[in-house]
N, C-alpha and C positions, 0 to 999 in steps of 0.2 A: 102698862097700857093706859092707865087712866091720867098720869100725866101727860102725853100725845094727844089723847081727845080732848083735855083740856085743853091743849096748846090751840088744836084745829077749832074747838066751838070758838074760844078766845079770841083767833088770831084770822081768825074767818080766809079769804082770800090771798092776804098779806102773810097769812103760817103756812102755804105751799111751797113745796122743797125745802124750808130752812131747818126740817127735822131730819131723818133716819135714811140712808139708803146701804143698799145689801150688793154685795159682790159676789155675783156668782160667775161658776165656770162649769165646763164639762168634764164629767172624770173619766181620765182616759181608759179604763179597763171597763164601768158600765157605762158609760156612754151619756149618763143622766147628768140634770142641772145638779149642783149641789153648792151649798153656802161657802163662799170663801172667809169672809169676814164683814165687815160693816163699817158705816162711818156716817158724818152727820154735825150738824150744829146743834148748837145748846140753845137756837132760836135767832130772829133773823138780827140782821144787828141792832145795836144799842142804842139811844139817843147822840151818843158819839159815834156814831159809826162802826162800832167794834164786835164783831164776832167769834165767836169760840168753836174750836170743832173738835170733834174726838173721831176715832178710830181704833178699831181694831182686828186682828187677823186669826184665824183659828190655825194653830200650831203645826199641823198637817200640812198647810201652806202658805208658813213663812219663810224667809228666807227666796224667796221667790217674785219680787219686787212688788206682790200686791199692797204694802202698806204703802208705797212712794206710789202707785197708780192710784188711789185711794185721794191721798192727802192731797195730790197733784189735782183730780177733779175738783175735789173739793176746793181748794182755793180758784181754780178758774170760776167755777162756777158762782162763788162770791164776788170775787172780783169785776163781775158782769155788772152787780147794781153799782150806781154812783154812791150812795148811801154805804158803801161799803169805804173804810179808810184803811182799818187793820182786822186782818185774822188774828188770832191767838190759839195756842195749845199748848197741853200741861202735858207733863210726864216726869215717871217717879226719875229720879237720881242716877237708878242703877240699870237703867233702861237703856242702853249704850246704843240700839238697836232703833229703836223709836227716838232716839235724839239725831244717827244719824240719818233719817227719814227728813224729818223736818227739816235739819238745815241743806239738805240738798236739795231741798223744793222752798228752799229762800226766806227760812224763816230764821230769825237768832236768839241766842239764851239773852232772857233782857230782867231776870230774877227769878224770883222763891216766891210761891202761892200754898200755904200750907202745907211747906215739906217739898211739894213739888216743884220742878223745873218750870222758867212761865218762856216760852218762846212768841215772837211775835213775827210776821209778815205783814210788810207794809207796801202800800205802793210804789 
């Protein structure tokens, strides 16, 4: 939590939306909101225009196309500022699942970022 408040004291007006957002749904038996999973940038873009986003889905419901509706916002909603040139996202190797997430929402394996897979989306 304290590096988001940092992000926000730091990033004053210019750090809105380029951090954390939560996916939620209804669960069909109680009826109540409940956490699907989450996703977000690693801050807004770069001085190249480059941004990073992660994502992730709590196991109950995956499989179920919230990480590709996730990642899918998420690059739109990058893709809105001019300022924006490339998304990027990492993922481990053996993550078959989150690699195909990505390239159906138009990003490609473009290297290795410490062990990790580095996929990029561009304009």
């Amino acid at each position: 939590m304290a590096f988001f408040l940092s992000c926000f004291e730091n990033g004053g007006e210019a750090a809105k939306g380029w951090y954390g957002w939560y996916a939620i749904n209804i669960d069909p038996v109680s009826r109540k909101r409940v956490l699907v999973g989450s996703g977000g940038y690693f801050g807004p873009p770069d001085s190249n225009g480059v941004v990073e986003i992660g994502y992730s889905v709590l196991p109950e419901w995956q499989r179920q196309g919230y990480a590709t509706e996730i990642v899918k916002a998420l690059v739109l909603h990058a893709s809105t500022f001019e300022k924006t040139n490339s998304i990027v996202a990492h993922t481990a190797p053996e993550n078959e699942a989150s690699k195909r997430v990505l390239i159906f929402n138009g990003f490609r394996e473009v290297g290795v970022d410490d062990g990790n897979l580095r996929f990029e989306h561009t304009r």
